[in-house]
C-alpha positions as a printed NumPy array, in Angstrom:
array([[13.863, 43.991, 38.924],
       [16.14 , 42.288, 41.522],
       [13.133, 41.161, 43.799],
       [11.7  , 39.428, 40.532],
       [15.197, 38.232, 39.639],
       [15.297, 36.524, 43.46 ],
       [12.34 , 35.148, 43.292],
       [12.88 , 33.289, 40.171],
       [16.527, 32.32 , 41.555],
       [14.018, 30.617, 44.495],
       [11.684, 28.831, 42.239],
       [14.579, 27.545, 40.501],
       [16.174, 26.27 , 43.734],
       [13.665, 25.013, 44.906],
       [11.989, 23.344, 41.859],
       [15.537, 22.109, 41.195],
       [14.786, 18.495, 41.172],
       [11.778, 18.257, 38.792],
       [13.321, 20.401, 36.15 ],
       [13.854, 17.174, 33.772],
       [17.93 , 17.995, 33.803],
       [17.808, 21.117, 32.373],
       [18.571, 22.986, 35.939],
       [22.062, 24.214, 35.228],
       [20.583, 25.612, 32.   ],
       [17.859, 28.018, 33.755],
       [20.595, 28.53 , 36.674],
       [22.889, 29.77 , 33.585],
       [20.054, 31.966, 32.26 ],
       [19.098, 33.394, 35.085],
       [22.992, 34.579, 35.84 ],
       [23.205, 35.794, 32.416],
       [19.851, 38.144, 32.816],
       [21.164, 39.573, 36.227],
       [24.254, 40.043, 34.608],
       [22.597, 42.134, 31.85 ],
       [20.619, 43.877, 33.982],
       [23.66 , 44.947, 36.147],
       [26.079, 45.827, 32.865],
       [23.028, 48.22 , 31.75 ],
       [22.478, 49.889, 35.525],
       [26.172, 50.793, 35.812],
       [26.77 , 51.932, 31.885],
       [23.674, 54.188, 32.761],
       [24.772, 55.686, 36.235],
       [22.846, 53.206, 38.256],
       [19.953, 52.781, 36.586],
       [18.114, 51.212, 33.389],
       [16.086, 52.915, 30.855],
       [12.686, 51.82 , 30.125],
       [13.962, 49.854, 26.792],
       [16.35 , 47.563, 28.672],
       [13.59 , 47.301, 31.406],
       [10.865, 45.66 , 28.53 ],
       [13.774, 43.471, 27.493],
       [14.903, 42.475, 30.624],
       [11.371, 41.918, 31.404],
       [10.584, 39.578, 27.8  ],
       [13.955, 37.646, 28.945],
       [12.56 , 36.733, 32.675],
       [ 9.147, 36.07 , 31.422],
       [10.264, 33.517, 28.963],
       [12.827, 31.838, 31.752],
       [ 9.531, 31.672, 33.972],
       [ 7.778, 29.728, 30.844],
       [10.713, 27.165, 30.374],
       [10.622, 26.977, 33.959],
       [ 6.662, 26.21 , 33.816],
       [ 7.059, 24.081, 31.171],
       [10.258, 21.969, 32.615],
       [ 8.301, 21.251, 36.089],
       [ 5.68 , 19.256, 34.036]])
């Protein structure tokens, strides 16, 4: 999950300028699904269970819509 979680912390950086304003919103999401991701791994001994996984992975597909749709 951390490679996607880079990645998307690259798009974001990078696309920073044609994200209509709304940059230190996505920047804000993004921080709050690592965060998530890193609360579940250490109340779990390291690692996530296949539940948090699917909603980690419905929260980073949605940020990569908004970011999709902001870039237009």
């Amino acid at each position: 999950m951390l490679h996607r979680d880079n990645r998307i912390g690259g798009r974001l950086n990078a696309d920073g300028g044609k994200l209509g304003g709304n940059y230190g919103s996505l920047k804000q999401q993004q921080q709050s699904i690592r965060q998530q991701e890193q609360a579940d791994a250490a109340a779990n001994g390291g690692h996530i269970t296949k539940t948090q996984q699917q909603q980690l992975n419905t929260e980073e597909n949605q940020l990569n819509r908004e970011i999709r749709t902001d870039q237009r």
